[in-house]
PDB file of N, CA, C and O in Angstrom:
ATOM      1  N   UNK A   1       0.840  -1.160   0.000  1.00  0.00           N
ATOM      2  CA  UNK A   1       0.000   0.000   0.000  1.00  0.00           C
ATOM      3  C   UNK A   1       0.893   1.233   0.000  1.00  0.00           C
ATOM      4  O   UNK A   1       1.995   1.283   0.545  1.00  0.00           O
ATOM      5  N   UNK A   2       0.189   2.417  -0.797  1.00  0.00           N
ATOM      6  CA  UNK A   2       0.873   3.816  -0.677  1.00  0.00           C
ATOM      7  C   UNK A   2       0.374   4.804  -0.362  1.00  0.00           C
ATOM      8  O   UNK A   2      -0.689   5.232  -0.809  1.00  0.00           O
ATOM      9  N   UNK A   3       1.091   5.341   0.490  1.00  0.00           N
ATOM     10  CA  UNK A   3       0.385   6.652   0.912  1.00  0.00           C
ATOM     11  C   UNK A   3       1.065   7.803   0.647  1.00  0.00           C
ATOM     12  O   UNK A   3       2.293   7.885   0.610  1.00  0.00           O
ATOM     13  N   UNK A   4       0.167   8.844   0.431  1.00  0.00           N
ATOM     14  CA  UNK A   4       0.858  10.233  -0.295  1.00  0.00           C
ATOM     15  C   UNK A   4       0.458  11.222   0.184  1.00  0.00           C
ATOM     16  O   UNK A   4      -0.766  11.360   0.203  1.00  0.00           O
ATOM     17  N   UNK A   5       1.115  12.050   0.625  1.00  0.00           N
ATOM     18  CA  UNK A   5       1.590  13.108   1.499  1.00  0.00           C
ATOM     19  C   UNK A   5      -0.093  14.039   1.303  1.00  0.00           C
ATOM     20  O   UNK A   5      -0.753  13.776   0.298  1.00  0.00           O
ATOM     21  N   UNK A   6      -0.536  14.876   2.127  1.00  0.00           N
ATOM     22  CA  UNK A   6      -1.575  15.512   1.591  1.00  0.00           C
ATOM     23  C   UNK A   6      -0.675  16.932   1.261  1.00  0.00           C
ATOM     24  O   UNK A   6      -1.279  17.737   0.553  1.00  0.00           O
ATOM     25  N   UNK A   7       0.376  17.235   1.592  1.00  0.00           N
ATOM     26  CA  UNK A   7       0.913  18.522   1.280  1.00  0.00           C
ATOM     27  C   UNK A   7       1.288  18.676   0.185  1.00  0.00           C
ATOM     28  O   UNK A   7       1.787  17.776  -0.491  1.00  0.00           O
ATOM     29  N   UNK A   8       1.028  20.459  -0.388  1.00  0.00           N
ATOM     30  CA  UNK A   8       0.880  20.487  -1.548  1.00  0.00           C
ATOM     31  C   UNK A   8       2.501  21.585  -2.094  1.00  0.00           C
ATOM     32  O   UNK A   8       2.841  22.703  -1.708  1.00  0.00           O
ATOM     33  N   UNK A   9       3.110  20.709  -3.025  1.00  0.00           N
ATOM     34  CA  UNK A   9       4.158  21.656  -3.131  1.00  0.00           C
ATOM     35  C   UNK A   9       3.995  23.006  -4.136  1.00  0.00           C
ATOM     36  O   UNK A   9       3.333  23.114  -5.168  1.00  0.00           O
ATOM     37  N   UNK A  10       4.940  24.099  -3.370  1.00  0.00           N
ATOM     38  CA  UNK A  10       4.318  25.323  -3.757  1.00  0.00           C
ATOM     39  C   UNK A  10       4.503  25.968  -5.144  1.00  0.00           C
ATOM     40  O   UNK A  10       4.111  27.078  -5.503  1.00  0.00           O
ATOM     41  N   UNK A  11       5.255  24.946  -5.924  1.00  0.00           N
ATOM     42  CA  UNK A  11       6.005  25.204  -7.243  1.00  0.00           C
ATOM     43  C   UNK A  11       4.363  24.513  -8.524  1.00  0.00           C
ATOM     44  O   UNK A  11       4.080  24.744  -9.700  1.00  0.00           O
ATOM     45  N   UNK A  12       3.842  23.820  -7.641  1.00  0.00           N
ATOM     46  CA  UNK A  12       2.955  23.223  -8.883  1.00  0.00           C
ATOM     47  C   UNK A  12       1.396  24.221  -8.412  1.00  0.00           C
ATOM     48  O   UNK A  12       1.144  24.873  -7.399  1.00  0.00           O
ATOM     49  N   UNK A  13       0.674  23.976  -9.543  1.00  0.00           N
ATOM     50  CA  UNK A  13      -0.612  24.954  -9.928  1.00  0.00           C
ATOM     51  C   UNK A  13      -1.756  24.226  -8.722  1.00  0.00           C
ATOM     52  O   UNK A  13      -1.809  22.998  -8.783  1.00  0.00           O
ATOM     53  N   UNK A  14      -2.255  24.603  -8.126  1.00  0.00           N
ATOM     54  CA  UNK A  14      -3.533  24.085  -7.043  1.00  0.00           C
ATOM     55  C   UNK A  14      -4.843  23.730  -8.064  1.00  0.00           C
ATOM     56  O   UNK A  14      -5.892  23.614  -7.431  1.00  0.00           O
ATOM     57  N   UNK A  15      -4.944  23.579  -9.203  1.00  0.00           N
ATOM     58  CA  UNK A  15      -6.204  22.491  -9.582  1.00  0.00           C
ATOM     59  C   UNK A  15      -5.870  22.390 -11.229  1.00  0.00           C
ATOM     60  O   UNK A  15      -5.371  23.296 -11.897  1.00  0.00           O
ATOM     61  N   UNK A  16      -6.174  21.381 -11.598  1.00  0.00           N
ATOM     62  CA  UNK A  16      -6.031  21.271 -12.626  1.00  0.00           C
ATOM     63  C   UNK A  16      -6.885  22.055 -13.893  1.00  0.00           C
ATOM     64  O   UNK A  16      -6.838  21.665 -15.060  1.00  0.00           O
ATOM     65  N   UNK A  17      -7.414  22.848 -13.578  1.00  0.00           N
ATOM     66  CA  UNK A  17      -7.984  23.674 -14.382  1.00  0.00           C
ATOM     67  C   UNK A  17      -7.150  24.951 -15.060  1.00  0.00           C
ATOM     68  O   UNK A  17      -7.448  25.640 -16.036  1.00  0.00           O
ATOM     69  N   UNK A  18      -5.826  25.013 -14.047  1.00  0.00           N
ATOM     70  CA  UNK A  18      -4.719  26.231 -14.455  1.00  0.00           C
ATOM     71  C   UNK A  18      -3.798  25.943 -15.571  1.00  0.00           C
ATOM     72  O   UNK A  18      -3.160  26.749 -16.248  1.00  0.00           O
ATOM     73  N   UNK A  19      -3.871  23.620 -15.708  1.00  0.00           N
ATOM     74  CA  UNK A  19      -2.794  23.929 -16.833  1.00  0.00           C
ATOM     75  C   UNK A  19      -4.023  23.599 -18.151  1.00  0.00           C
ATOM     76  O   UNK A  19      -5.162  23.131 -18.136  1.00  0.00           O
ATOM     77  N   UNK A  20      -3.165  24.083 -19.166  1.00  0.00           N
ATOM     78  CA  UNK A  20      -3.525  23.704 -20.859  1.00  0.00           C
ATOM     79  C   UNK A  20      -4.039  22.522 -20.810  1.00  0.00           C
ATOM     80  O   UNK A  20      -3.308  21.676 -20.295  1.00  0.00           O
ATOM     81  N   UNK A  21      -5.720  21.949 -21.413  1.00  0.00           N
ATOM     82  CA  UNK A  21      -5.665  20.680 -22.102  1.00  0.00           C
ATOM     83  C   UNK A  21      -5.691  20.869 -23.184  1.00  0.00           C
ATOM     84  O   UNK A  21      -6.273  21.716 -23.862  1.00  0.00           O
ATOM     85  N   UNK A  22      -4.524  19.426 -23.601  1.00  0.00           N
ATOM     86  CA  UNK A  22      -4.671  18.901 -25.190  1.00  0.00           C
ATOM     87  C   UNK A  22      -5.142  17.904 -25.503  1.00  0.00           C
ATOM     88  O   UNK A  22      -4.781  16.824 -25.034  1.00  0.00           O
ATOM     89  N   UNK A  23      -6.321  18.088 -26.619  1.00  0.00           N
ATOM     90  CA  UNK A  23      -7.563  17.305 -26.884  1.00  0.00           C
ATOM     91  C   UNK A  23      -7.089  16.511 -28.333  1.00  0.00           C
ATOM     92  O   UNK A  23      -6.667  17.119 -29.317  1.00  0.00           O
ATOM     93  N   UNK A  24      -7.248  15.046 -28.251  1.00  0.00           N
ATOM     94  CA  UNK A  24      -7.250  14.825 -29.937  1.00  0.00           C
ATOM     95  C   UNK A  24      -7.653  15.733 -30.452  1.00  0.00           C
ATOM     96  O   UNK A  24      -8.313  16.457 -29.708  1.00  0.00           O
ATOM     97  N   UNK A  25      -7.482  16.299 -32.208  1.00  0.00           N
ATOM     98  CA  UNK A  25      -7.768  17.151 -32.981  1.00  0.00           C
ATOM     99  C   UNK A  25      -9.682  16.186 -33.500  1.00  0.00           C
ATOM    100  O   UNK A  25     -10.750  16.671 -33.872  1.00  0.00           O
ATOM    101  N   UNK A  26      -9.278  14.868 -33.270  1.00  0.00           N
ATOM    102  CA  UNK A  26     -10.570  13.922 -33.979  1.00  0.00           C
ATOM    103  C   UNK A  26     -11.448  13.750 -33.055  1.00  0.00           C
ATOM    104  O   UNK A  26     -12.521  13.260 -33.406  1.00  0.00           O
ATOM    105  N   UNK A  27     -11.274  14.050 -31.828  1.00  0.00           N
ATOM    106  CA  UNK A  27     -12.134  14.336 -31.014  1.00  0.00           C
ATOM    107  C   UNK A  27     -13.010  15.127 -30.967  1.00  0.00           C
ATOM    108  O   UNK A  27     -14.222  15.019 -30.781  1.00  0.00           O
ATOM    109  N   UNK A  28     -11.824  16.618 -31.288  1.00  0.00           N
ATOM    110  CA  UNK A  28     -12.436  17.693 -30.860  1.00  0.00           C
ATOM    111  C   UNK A  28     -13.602  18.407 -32.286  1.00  0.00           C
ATOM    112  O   UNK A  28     -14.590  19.138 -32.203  1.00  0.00           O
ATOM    113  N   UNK A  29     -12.842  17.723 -33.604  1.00  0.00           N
ATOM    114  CA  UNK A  29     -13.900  17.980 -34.532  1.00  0.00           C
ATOM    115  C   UNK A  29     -15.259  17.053 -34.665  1.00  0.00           C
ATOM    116  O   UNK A  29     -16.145  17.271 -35.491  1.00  0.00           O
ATOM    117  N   UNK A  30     -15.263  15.882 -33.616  1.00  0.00           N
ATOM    118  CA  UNK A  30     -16.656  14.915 -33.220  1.00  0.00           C
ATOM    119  C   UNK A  30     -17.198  15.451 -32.237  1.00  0.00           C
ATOM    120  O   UNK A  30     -18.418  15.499 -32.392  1.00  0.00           O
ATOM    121  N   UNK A  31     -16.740  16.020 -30.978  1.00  0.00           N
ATOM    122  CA  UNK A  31     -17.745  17.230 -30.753  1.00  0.00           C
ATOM    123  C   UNK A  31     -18.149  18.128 -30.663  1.00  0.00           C
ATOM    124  O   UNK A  31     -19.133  18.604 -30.098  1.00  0.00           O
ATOM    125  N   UNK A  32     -16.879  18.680 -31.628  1.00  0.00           N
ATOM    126  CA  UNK A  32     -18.104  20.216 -32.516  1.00  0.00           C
ATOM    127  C   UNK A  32     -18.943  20.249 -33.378  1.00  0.00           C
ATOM    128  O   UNK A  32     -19.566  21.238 -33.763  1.00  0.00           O
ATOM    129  N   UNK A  33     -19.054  18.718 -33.896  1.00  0.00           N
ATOM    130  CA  UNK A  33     -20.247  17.896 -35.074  1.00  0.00           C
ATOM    131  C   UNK A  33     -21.278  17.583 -34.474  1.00  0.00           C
ATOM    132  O   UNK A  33     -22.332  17.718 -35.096  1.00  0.00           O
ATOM    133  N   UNK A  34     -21.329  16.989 -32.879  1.00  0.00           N
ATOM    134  CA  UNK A  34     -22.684  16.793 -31.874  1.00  0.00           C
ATOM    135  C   UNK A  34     -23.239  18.049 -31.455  1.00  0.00           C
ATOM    136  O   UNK A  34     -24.455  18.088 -31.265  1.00  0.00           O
ATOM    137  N   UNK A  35     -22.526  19.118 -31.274  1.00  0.00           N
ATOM    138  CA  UNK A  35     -22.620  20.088 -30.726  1.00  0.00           C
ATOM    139  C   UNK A  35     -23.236  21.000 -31.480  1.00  0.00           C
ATOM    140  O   UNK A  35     -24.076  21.733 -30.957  1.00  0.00           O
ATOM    141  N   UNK A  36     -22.798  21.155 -33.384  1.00  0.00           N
ATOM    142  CA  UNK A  36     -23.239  21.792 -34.125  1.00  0.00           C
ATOM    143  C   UNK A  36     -24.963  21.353 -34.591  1.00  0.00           C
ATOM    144  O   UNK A  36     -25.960  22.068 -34.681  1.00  0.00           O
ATOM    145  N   UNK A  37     -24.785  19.991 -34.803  1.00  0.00           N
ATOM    146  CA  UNK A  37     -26.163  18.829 -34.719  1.00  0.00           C
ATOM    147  C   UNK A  37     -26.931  19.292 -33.800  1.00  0.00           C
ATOM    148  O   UNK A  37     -28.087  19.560 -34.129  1.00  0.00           O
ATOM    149  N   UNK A  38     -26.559  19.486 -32.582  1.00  0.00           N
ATOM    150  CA  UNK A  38     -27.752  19.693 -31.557  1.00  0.00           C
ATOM    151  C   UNK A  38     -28.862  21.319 -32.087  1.00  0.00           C
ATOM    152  O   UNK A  38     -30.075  21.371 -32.291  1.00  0.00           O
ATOM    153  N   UNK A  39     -27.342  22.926 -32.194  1.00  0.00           N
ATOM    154  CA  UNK A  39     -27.823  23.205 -32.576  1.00  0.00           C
ATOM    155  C   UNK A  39     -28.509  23.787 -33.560  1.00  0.00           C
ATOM    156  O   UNK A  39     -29.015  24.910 -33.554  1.00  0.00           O
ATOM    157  N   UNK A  40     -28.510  22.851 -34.546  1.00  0.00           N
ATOM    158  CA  UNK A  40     -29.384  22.891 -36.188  1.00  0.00           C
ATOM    159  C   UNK A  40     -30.870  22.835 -35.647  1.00  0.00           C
ATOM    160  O   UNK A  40     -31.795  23.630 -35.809  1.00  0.00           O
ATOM    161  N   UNK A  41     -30.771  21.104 -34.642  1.00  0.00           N
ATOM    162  CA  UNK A  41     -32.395  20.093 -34.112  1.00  0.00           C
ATOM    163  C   UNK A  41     -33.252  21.669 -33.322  1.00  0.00           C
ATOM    164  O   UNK A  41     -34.406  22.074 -33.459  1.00  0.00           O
ATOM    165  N   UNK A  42     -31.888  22.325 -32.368  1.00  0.00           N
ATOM    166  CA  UNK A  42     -32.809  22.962 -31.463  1.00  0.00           C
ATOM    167  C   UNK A  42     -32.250  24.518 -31.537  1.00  0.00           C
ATOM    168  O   UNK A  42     -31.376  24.776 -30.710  1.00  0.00           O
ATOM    169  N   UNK A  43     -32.659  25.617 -32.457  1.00  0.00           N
ATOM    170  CA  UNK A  43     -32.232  26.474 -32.310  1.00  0.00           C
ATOM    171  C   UNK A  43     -32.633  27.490 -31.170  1.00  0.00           C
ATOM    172  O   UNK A  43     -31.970  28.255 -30.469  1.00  0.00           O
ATOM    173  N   UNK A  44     -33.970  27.200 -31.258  1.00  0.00           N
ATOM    174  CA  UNK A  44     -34.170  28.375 -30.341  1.00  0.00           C
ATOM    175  C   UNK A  44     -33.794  28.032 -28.369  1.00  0.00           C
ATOM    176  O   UNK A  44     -34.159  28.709 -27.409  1.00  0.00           O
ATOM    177  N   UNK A  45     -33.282  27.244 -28.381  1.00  0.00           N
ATOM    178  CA  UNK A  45     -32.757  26.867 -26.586  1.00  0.00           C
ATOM    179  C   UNK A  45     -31.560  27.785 -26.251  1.00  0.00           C
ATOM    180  O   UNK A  45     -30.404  27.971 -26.631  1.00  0.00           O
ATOM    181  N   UNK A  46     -32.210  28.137 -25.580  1.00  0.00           N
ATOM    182  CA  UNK A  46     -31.135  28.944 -24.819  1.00  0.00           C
ATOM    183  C   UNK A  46     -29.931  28.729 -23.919  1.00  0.00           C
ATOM    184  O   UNK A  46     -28.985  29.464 -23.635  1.00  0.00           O
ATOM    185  N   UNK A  47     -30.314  27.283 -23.499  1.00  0.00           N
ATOM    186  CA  UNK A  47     -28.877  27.668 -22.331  1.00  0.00           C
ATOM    187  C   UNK A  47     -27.730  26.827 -23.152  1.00  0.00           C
ATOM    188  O   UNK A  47     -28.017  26.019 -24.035  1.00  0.00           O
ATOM    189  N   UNK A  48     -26.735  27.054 -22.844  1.00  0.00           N
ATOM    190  CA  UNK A  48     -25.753  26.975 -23.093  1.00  0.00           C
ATOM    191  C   UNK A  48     -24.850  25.647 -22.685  1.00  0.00           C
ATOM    192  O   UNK A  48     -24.450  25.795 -21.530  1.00  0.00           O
ATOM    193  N   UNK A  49     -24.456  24.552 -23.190  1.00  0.00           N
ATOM    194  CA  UNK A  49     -24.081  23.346 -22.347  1.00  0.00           C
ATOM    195  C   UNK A  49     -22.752  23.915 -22.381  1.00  0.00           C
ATOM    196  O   UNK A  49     -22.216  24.750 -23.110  1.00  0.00           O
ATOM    197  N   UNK A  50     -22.201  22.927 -20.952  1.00  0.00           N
ATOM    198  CA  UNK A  50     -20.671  23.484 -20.781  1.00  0.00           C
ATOM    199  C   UNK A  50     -19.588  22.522 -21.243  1.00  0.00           C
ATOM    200  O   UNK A  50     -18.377  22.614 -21.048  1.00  0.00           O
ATOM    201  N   UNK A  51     -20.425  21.358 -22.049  1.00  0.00           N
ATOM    202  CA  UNK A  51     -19.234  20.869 -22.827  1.00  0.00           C
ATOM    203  C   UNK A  51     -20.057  19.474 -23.428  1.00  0.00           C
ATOM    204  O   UNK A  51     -21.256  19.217 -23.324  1.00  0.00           O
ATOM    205  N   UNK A  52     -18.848  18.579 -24.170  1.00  0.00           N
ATOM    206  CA  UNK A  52     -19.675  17.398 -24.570  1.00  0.00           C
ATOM    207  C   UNK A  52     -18.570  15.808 -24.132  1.00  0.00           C
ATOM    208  O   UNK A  52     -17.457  15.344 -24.382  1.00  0.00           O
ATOM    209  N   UNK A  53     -19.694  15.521 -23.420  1.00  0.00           N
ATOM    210  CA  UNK A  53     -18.682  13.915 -22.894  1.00  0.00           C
ATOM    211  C   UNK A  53     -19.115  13.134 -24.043  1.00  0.00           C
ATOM    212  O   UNK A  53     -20.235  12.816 -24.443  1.00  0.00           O
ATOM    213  N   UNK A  54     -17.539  12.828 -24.615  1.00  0.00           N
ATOM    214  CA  UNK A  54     -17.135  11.867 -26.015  1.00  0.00           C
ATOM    215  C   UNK A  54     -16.376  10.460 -25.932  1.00  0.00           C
ATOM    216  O   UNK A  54     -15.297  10.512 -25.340  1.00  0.00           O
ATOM    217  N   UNK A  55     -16.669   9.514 -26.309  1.00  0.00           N
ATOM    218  CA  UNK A  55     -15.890   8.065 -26.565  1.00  0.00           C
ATOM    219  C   UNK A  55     -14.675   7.946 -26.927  1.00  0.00           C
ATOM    220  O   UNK A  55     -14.681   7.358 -28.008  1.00  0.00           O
ATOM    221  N   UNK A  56     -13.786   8.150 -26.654  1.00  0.00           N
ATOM    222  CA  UNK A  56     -12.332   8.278 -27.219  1.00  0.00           C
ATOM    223  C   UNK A  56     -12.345   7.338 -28.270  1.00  0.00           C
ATOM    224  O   UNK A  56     -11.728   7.924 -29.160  1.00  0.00           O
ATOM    225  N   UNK A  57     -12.744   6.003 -28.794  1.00  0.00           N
ATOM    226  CA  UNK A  57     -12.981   4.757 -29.185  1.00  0.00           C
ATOM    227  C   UNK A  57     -13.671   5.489 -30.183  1.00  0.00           C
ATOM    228  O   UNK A  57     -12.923   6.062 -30.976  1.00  0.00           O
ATOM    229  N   UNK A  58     -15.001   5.645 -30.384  1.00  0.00           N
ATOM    230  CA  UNK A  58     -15.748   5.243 -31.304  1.00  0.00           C
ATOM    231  C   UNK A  58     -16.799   6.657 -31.481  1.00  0.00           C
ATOM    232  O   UNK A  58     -17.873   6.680 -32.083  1.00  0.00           O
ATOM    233  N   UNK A  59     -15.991   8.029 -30.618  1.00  0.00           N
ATOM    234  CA  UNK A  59     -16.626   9.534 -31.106  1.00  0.00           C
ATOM    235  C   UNK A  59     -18.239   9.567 -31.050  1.00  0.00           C
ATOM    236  O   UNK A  59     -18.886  10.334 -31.763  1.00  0.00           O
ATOM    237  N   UNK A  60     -18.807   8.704 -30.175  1.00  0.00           N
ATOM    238  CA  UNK A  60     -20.190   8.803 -29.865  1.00  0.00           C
ATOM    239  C   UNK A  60     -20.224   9.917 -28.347  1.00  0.00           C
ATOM    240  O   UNK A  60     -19.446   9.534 -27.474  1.00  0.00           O
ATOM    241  N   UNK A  61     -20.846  10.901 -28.082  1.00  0.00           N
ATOM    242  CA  UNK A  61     -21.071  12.056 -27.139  1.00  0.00           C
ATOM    243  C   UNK A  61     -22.459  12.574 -26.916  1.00  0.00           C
ATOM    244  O   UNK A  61     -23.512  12.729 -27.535  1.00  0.00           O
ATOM    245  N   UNK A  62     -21.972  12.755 -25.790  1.00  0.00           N
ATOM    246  CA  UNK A  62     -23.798  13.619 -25.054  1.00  0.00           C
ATOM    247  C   UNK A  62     -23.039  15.257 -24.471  1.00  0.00           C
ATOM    248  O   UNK A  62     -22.120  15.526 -23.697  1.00  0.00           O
ATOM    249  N   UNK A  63     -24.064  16.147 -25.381  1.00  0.00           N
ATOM    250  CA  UNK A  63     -24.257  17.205 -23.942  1.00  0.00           C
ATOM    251  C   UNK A  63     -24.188  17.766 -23.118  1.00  0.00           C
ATOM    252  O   UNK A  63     -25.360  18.006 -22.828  1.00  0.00           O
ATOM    253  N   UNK A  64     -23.236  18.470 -22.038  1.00  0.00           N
ATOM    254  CA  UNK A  64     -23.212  18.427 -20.701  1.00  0.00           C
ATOM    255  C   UNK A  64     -23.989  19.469 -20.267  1.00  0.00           C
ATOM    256  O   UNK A  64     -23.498  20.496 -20.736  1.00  0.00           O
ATOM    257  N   UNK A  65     -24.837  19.689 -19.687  1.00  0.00           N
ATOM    258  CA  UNK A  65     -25.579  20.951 -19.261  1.00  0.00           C
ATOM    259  C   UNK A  65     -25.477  21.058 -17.650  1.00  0.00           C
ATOM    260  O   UNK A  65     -25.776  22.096 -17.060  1.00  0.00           O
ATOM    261  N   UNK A  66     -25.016  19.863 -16.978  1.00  0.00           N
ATOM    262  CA  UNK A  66     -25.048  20.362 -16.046  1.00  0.00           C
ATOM    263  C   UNK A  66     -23.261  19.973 -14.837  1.00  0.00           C
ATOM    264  O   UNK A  66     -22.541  19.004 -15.078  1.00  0.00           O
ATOM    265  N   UNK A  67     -23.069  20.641 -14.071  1.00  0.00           N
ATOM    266  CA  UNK A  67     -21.611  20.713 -13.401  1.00  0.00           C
ATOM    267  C   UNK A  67     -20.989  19.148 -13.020  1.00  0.00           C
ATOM    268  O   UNK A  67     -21.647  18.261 -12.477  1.00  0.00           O
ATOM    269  N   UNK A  68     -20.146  19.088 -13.270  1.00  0.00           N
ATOM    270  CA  UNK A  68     -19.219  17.690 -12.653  1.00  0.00           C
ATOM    271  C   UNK A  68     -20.019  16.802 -13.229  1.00  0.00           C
ATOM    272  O   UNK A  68     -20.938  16.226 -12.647  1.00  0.00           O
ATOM    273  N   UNK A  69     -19.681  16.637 -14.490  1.00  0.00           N
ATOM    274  CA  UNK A  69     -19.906  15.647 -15.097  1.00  0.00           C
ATOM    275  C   UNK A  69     -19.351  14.405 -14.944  1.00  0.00           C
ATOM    276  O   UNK A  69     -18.131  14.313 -14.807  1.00  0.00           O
ATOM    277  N   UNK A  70     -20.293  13.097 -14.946  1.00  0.00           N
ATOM    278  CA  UNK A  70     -19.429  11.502 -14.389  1.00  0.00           C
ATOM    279  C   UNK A  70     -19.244  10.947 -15.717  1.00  0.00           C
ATOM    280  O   UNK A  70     -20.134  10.614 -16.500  1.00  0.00           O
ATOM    281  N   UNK A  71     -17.694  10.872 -15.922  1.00  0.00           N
ATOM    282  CA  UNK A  71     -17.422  10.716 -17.266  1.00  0.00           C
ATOM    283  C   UNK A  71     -17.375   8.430 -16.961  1.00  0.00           C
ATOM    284  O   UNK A  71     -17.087   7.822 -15.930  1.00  0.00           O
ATOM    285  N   UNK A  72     -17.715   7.962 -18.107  1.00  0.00           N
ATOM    286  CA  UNK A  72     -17.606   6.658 -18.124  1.00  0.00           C
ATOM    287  C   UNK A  72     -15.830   6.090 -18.911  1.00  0.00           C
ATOM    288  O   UNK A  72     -15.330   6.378 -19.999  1.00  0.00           O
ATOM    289  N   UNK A  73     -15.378   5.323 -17.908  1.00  0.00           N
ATOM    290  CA  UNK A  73     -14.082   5.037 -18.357  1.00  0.00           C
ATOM    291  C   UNK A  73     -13.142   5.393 -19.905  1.00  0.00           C
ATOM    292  O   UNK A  73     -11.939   5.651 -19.935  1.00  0.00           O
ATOM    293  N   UNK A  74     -13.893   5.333 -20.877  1.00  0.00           N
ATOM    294  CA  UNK A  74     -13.476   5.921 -22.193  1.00  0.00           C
ATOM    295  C   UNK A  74     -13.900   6.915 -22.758  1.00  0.00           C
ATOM    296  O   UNK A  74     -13.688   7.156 -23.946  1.00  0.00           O
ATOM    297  N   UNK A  75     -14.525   7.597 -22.024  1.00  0.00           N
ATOM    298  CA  UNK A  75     -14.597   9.314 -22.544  1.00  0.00           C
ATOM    299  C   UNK A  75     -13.846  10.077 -21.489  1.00  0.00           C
ATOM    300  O   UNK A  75     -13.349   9.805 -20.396  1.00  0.00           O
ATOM    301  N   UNK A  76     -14.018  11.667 -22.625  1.00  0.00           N
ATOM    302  CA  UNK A  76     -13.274  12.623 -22.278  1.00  0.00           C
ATOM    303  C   UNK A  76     -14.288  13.726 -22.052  1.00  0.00           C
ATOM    304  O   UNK A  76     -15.309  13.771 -22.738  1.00  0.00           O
ATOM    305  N   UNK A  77     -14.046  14.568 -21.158  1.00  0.00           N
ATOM    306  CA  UNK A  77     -14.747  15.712 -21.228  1.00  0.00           C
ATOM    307  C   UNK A  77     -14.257  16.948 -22.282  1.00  0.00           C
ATOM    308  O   UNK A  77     -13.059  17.222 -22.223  1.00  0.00           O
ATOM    309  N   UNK A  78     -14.965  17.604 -23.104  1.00  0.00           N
ATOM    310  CA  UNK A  78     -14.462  18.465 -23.788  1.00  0.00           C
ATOM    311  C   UNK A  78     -15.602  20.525 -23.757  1.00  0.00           C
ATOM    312  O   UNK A  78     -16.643  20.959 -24.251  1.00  0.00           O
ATOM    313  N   UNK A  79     -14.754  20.930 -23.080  1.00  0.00           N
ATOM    314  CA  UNK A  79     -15.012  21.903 -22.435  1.00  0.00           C
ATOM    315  C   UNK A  79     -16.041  22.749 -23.462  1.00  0.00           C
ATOM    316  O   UNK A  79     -16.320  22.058 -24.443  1.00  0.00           O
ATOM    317  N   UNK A  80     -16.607  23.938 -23.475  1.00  0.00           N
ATOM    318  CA  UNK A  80     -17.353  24.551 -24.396  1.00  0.00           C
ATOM    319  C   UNK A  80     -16.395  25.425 -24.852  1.00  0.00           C
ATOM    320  O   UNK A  80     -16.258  25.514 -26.072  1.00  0.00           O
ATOM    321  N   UNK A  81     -15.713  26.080 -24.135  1.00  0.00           N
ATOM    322  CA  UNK A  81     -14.847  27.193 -25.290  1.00  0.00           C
ATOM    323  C   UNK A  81     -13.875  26.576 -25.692  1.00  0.00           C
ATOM    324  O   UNK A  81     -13.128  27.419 -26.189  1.00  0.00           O
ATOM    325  N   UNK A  82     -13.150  24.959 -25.826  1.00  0.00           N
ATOM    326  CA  UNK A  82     -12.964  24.721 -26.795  1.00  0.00           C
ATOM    327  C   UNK A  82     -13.782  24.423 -27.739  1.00  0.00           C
ATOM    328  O   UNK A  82     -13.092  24.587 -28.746  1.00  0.00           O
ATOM    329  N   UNK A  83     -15.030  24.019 -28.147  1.00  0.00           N
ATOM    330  CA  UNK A  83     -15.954  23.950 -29.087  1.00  0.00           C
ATOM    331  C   UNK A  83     -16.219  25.133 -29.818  1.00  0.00           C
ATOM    332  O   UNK A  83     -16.459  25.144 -31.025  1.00  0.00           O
ATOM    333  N   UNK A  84     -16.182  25.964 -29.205  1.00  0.00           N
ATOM    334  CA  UNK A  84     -16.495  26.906 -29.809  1.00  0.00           C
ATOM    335  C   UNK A  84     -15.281  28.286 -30.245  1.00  0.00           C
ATOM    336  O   UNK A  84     -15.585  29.456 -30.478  1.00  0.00           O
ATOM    337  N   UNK A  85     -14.119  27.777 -30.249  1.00  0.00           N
ATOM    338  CA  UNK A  85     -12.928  28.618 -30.349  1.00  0.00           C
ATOM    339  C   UNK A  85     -12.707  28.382 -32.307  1.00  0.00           C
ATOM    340  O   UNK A  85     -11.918  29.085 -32.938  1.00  0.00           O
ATOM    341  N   UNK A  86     -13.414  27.482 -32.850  1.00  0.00           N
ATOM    342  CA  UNK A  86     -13.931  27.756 -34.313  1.00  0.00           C
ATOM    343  C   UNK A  86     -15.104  26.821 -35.115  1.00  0.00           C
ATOM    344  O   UNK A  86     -15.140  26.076 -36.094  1.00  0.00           O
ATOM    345  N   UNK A  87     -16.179  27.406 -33.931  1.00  0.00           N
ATOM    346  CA  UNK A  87     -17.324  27.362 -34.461  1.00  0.00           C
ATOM    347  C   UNK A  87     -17.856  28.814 -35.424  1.00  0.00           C
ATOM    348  O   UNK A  87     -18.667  28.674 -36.339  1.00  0.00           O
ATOM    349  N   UNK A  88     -17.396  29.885 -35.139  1.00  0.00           N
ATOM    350  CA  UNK A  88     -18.118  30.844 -35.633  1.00  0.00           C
ATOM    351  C   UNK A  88     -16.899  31.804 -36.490  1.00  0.00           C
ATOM    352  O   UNK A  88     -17.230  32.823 -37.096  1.00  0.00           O
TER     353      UNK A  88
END
C-alpha cells in the first residue's frame, strides 16, 4: 500500500484547471459535429451546455448541461470554449 503526502508543493498549480488541455484534434472535430447537430435540431434553446462527454474509441457524445460531469471510463470531457474557439 501507498500513501501520499496531503501537502501540496508550492512550485505546482492548485487544480487542474490552471494547466492547458490537449484534446485529440478527432475528437475535438466529433464534438463540434454533436454540438453543431444539436444546434441545427434545437435552435431556439437557450442555455448553453458546458461541454460534450465523447468516446475516445468510437466519437459517440452527449451534452453536458449540467456541473461535474461523471465521465464513463473511455470518454473525455471536452469543455465549451474549446468547441467553440472555431465554431463561428
Amino acid at each position: 500500500m501507498v500513501y501520499v503526502s496531503a501537502q501540496r508543493i508550492d512550485n505546482q498549480p492548485s487544480s487542474t484547471s490552471e494547466l492547458p488541455v490537449l484534446i485529440d484534434p478527432a475528437l475535438l472535430r466529433a464534438a463540434r459535429q454533436i454540438y453543431r447537430t444539436y444546434y441545427e435540431v434545437h435552435p431556439d434553446e437557450i442555455r448553453r451546455p458546458l461541454g460534450v462527454a465523447i468516446d475516445r474509441l468510437n466519437h459517440r457524445g452527449k451534452l453536458i448541461f449540467k456541473e461535474r460531469p461523471v465521465l464513463l471510463p473511455r470518454e473525455c470531457f471536452v469543455p465549451f470554449n474549446q468547441l467553440e474557439s472555431e465554431l463561428y
